[in-house]
PyMOL Python script that loads the backbone (N, CA, C, O; Angstrom):
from pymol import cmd

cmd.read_pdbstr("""\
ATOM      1  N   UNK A   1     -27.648   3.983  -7.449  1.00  0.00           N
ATOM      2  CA  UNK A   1     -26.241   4.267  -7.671  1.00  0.00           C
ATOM      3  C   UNK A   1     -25.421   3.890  -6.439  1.00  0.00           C
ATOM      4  O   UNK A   1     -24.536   3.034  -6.461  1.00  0.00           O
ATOM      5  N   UNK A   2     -25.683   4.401  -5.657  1.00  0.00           N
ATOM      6  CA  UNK A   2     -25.505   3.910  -4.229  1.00  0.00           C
ATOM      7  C   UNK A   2     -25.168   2.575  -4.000  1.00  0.00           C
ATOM      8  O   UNK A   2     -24.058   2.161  -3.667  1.00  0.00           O
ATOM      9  N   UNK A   3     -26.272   1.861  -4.213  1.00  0.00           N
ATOM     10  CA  UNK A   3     -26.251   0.458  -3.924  1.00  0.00           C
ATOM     11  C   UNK A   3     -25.387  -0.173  -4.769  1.00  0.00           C
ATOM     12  O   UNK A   3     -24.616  -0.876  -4.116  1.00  0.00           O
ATOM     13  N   UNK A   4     -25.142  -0.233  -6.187  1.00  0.00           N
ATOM     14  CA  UNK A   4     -24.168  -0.541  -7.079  1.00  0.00           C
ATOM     15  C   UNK A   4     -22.772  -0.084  -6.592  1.00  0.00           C
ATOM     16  O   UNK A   4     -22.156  -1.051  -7.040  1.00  0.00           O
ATOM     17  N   UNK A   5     -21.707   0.761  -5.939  1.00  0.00           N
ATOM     18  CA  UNK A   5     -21.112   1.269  -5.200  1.00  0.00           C
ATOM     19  C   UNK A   5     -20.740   0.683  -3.837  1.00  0.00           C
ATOM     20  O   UNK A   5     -19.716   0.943  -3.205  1.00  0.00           O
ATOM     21  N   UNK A   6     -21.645  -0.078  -3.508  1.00  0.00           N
ATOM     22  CA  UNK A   6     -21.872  -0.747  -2.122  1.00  0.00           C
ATOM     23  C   UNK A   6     -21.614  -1.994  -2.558  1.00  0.00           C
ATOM     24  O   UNK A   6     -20.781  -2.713  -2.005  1.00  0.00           O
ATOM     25  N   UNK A   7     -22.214  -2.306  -3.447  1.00  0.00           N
ATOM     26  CA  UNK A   7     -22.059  -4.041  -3.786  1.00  0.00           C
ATOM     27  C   UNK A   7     -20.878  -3.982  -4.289  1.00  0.00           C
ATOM     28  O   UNK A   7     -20.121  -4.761  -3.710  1.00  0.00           O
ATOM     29  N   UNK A   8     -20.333  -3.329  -5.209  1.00  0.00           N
ATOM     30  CA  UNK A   8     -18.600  -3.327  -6.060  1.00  0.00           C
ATOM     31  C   UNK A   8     -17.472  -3.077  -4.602  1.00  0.00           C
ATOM     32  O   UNK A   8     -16.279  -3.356  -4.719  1.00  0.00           O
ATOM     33  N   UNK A   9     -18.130  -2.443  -3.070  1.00  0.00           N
ATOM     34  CA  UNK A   9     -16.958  -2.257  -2.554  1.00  0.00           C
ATOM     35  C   UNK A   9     -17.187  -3.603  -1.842  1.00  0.00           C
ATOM     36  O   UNK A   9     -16.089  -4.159  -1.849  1.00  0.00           O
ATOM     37  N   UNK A  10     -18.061  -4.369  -1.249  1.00  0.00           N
ATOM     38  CA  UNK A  10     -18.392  -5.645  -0.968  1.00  0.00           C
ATOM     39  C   UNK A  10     -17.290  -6.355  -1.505  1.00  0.00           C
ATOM     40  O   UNK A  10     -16.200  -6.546  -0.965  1.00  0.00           O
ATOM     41  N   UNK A  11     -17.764  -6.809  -2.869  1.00  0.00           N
ATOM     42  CA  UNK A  11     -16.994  -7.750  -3.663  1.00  0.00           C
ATOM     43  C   UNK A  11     -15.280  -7.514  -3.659  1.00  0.00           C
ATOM     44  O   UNK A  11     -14.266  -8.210  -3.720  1.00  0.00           O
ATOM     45  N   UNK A  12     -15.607  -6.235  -3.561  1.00  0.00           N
ATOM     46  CA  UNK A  12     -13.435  -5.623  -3.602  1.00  0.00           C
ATOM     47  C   UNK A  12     -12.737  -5.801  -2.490  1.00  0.00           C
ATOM     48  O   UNK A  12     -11.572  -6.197  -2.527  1.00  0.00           O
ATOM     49  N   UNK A  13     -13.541  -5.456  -1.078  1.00  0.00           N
ATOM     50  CA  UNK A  13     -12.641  -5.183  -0.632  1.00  0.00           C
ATOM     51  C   UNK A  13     -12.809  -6.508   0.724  1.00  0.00           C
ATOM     52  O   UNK A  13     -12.543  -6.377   1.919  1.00  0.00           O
ATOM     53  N   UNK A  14     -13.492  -8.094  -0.217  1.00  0.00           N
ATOM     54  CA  UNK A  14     -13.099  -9.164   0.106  1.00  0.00           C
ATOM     55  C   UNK A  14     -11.692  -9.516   0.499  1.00  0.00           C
ATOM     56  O   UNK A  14     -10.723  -9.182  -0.184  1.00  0.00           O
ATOM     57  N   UNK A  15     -11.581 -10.380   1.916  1.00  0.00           N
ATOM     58  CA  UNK A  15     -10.195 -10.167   2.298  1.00  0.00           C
ATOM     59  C   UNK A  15      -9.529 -11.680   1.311  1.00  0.00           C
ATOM     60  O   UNK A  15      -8.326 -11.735   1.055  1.00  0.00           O
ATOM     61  N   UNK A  16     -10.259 -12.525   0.965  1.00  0.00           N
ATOM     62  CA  UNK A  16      -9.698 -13.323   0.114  1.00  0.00           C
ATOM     63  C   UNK A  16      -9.150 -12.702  -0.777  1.00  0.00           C
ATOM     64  O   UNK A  16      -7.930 -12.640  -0.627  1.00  0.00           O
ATOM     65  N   UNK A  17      -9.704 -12.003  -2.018  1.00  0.00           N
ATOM     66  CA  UNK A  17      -9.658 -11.360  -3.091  1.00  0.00           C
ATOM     67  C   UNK A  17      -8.449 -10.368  -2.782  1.00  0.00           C
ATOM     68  O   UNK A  17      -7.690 -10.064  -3.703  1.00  0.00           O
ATOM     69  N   UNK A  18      -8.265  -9.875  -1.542  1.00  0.00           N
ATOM     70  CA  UNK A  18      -7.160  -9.129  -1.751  1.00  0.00           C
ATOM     71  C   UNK A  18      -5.755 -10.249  -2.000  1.00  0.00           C
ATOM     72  O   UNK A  18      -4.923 -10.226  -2.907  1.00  0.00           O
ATOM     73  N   UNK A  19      -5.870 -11.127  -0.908  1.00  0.00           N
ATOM     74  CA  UNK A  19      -4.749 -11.945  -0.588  1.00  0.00           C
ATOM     75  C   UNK A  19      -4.829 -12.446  -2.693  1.00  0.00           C
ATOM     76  O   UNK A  19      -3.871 -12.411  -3.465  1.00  0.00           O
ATOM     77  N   UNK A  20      -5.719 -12.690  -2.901  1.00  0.00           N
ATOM     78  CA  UNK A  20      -5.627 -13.099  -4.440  1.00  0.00           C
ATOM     79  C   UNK A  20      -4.527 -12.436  -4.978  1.00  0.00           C
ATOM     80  O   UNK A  20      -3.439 -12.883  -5.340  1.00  0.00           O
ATOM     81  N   UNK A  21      -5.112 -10.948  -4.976  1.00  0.00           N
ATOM     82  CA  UNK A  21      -4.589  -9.744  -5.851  1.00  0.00           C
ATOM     83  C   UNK A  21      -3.306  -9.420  -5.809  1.00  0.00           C
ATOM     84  O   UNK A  21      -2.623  -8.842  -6.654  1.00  0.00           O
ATOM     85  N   UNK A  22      -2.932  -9.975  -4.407  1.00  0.00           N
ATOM     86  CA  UNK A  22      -1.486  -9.558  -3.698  1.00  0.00           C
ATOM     87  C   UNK A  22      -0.750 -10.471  -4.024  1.00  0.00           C
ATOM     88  O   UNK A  22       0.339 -10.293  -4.571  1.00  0.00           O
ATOM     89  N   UNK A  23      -1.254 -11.620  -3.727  1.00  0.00           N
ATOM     90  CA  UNK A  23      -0.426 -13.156  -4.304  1.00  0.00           C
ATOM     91  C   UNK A  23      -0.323 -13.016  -5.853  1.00  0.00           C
ATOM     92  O   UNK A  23       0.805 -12.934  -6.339  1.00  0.00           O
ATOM     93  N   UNK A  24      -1.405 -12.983  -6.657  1.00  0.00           N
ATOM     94  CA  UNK A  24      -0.872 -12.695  -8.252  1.00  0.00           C
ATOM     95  C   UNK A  24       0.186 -11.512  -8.613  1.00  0.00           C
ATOM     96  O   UNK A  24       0.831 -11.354  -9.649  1.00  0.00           O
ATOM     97  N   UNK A  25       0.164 -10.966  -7.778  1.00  0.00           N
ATOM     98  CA  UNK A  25       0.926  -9.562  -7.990  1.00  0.00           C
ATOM     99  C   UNK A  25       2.410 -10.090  -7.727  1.00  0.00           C
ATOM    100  O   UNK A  25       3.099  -9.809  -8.708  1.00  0.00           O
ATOM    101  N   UNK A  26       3.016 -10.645  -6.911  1.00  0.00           N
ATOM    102  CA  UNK A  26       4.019 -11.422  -6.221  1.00  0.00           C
ATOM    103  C   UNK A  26       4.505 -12.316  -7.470  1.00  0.00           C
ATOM    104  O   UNK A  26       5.625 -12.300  -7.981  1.00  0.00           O
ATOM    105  N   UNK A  27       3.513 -13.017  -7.800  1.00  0.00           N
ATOM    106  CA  UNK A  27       3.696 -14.173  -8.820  1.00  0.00           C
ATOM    107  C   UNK A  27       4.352 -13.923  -9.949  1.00  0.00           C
ATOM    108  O   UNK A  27       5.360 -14.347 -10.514  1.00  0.00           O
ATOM    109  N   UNK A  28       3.086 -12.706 -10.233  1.00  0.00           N
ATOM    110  CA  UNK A  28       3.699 -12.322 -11.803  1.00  0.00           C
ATOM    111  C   UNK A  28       4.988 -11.088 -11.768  1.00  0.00           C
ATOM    112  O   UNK A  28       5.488 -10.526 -12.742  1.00  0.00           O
ATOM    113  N   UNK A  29       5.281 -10.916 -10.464  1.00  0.00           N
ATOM    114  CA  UNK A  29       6.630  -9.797 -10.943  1.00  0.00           C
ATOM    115  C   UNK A  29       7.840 -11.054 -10.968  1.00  0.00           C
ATOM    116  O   UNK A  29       8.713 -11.031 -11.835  1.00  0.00           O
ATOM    117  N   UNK A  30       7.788 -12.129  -9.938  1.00  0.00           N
ATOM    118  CA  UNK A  30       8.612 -13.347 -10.297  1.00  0.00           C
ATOM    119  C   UNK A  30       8.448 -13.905 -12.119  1.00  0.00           C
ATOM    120  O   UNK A  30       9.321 -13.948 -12.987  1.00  0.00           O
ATOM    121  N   UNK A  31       7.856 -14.053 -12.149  1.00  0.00           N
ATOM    122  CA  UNK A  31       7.504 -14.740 -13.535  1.00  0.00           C
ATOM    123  C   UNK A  31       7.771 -13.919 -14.402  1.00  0.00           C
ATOM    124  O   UNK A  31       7.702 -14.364 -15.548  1.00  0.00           O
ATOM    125  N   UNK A  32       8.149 -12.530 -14.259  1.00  0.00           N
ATOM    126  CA  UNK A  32       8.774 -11.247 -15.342  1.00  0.00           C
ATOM    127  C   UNK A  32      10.206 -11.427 -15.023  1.00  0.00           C
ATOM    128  O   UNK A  32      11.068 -11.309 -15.894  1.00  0.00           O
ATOM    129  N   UNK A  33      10.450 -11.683 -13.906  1.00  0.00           N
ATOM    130  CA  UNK A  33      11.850 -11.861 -13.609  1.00  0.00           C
ATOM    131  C   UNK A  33      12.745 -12.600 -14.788  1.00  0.00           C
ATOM    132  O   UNK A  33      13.721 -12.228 -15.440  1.00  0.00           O
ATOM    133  N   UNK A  34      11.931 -13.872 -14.761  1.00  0.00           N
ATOM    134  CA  UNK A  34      12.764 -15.121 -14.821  1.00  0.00           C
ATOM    135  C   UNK A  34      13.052 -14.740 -16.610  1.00  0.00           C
ATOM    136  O   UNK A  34      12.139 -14.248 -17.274  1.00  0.00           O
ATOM    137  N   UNK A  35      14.049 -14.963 -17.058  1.00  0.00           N
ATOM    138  CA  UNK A  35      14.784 -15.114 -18.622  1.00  0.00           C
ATOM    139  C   UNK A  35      14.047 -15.884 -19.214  1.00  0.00           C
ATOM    140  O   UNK A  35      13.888 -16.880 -18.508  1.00  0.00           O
ATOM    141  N   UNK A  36      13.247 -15.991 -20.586  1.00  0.00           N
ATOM    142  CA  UNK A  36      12.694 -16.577 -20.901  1.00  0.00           C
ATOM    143  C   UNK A  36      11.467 -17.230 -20.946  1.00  0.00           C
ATOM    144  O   UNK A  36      11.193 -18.163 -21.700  1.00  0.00           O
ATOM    145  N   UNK A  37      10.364 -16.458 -19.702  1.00  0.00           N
ATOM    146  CA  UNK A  37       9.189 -16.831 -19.306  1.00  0.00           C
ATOM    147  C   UNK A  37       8.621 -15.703 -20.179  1.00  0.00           C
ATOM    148  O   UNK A  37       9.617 -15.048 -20.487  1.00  0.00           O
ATOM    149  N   UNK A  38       7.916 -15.330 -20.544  1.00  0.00           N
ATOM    150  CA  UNK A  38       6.948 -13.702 -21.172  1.00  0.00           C
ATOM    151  C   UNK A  38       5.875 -13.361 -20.153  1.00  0.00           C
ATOM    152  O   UNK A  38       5.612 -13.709 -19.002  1.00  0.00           O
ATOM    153  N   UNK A  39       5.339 -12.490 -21.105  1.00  0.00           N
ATOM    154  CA  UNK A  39       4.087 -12.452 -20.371  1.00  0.00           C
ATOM    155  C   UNK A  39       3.040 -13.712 -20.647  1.00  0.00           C
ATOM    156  O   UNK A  39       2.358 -14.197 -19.744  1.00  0.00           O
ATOM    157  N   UNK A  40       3.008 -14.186 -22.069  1.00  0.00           N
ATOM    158  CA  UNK A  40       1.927 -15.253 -22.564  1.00  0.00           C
ATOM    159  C   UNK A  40       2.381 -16.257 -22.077  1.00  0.00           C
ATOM    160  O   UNK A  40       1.636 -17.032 -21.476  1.00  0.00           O
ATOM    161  N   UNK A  41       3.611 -16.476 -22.202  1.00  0.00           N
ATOM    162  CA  UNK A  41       3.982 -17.761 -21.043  1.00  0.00           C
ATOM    163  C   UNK A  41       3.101 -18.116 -20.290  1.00  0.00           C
ATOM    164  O   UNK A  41       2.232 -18.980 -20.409  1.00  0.00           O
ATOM    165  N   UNK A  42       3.513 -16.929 -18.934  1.00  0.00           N
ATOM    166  CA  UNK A  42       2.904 -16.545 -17.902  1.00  0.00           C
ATOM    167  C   UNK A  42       1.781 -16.827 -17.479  1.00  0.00           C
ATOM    168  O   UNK A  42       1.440 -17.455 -16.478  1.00  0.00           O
ATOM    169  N   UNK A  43       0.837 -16.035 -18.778  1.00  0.00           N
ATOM    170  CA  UNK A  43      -0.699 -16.277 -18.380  1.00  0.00           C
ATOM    171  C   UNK A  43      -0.814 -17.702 -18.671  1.00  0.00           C
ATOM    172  O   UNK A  43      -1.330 -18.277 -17.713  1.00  0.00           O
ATOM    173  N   UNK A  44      -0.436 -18.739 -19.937  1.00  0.00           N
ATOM    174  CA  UNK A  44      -0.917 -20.115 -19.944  1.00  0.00           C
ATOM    175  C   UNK A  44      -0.334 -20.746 -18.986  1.00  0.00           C
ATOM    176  O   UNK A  44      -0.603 -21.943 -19.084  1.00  0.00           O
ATOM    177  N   UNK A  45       0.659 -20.420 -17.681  1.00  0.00           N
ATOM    178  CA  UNK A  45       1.014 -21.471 -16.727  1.00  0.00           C
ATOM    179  C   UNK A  45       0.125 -21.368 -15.745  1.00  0.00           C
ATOM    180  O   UNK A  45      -0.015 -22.339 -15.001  1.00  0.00           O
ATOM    181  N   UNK A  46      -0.864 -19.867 -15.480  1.00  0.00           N
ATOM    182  CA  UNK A  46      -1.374 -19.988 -14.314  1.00  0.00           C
ATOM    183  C   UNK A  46      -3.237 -19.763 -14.825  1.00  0.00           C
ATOM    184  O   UNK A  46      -4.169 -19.837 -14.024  1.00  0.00           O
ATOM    185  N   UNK A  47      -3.341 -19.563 -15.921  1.00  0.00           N
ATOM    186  CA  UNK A  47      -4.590 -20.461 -16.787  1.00  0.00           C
ATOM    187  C   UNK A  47      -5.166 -21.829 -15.428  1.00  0.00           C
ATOM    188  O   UNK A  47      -6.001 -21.666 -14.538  1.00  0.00           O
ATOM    189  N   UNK A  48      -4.814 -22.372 -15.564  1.00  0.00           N
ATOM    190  CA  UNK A  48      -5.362 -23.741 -15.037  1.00  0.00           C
ATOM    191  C   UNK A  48      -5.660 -23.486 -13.538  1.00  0.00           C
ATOM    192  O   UNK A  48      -6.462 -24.239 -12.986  1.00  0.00           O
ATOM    193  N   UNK A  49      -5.305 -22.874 -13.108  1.00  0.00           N
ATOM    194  CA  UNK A  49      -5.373 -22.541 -11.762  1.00  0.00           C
ATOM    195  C   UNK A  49      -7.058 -21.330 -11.589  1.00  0.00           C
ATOM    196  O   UNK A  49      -7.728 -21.367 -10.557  1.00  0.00           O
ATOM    197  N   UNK A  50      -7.394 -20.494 -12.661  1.00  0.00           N
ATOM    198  CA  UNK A  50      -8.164 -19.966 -12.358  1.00  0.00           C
ATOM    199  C   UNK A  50      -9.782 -20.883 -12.550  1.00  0.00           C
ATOM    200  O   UNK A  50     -10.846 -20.450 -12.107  1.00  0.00           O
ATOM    201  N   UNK A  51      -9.629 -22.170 -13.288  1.00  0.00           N
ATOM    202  CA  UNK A  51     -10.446 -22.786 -13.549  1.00  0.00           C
ATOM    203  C   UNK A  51     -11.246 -23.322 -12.194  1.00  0.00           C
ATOM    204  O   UNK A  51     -12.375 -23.810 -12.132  1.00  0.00           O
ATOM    205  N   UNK A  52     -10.836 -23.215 -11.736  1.00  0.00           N
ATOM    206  CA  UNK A  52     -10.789 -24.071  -9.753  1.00  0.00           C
ATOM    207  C   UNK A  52     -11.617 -22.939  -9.074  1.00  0.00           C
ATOM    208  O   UNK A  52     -12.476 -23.255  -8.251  1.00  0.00           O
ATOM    209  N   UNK A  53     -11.442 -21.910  -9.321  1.00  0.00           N
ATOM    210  CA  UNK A  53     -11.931 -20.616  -8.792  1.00  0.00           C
ATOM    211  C   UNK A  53     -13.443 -20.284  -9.230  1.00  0.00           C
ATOM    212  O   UNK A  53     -13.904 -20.604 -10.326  1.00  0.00           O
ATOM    213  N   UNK A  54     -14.108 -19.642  -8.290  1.00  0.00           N
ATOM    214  CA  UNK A  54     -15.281 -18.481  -8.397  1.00  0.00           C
ATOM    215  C   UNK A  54     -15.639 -17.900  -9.502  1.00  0.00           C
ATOM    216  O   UNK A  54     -14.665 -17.581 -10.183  1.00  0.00           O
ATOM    217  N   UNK A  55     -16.421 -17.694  -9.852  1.00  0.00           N
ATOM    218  CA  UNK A  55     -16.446 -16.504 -11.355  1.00  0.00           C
ATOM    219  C   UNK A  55     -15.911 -15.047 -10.684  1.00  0.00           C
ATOM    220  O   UNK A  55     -15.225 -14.225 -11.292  1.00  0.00           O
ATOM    221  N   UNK A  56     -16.460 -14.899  -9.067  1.00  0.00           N
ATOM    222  CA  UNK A  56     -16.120 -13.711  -9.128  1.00  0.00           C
ATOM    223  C   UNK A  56     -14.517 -13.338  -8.593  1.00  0.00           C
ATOM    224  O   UNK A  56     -13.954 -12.247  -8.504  1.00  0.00           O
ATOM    225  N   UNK A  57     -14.070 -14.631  -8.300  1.00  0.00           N
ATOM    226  CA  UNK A  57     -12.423 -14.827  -7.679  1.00  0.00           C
ATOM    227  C   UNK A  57     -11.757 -14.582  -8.954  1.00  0.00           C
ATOM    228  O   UNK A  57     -11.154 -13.537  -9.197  1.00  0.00           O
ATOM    229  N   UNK A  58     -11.885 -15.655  -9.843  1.00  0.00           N
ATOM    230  CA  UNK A  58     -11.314 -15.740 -11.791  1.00  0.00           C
ATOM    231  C   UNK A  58     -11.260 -14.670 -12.095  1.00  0.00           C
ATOM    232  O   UNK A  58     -10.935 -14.369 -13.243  1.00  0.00           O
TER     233      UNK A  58
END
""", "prot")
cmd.dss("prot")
cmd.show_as("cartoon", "prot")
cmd.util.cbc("prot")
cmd.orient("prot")
């Protein structure tokens, strides 16, 4: 249990993965902003971008 706990805070509290989390976070309150973008918009503009990525970054 332990070790499962250890490996999930590993993977989380990657300093890439934050800058990820923080940058999508940024992104998508812009992209709620804007008149006319949605949410599904949204996700198919930045779709293509997760393809490039990690399984565990994606």
């Amino acid at each position: 249990m332990l070790e499962a706990l250890q490996a999930m805070g590993s993977v989380v509290l990657d300093p890439f993965l934050l800058l990820l989390i923080f940058a999508t976070t940024i992104i998508g309150v812009v992209i709620g902003v804007l008149p006319g973008i949605g949410a599904t918009t949204g996700a198919a503009l930045l779709l293509p971008f997760t393809l490039t990525m990690s399984p565990v970054h994606a």
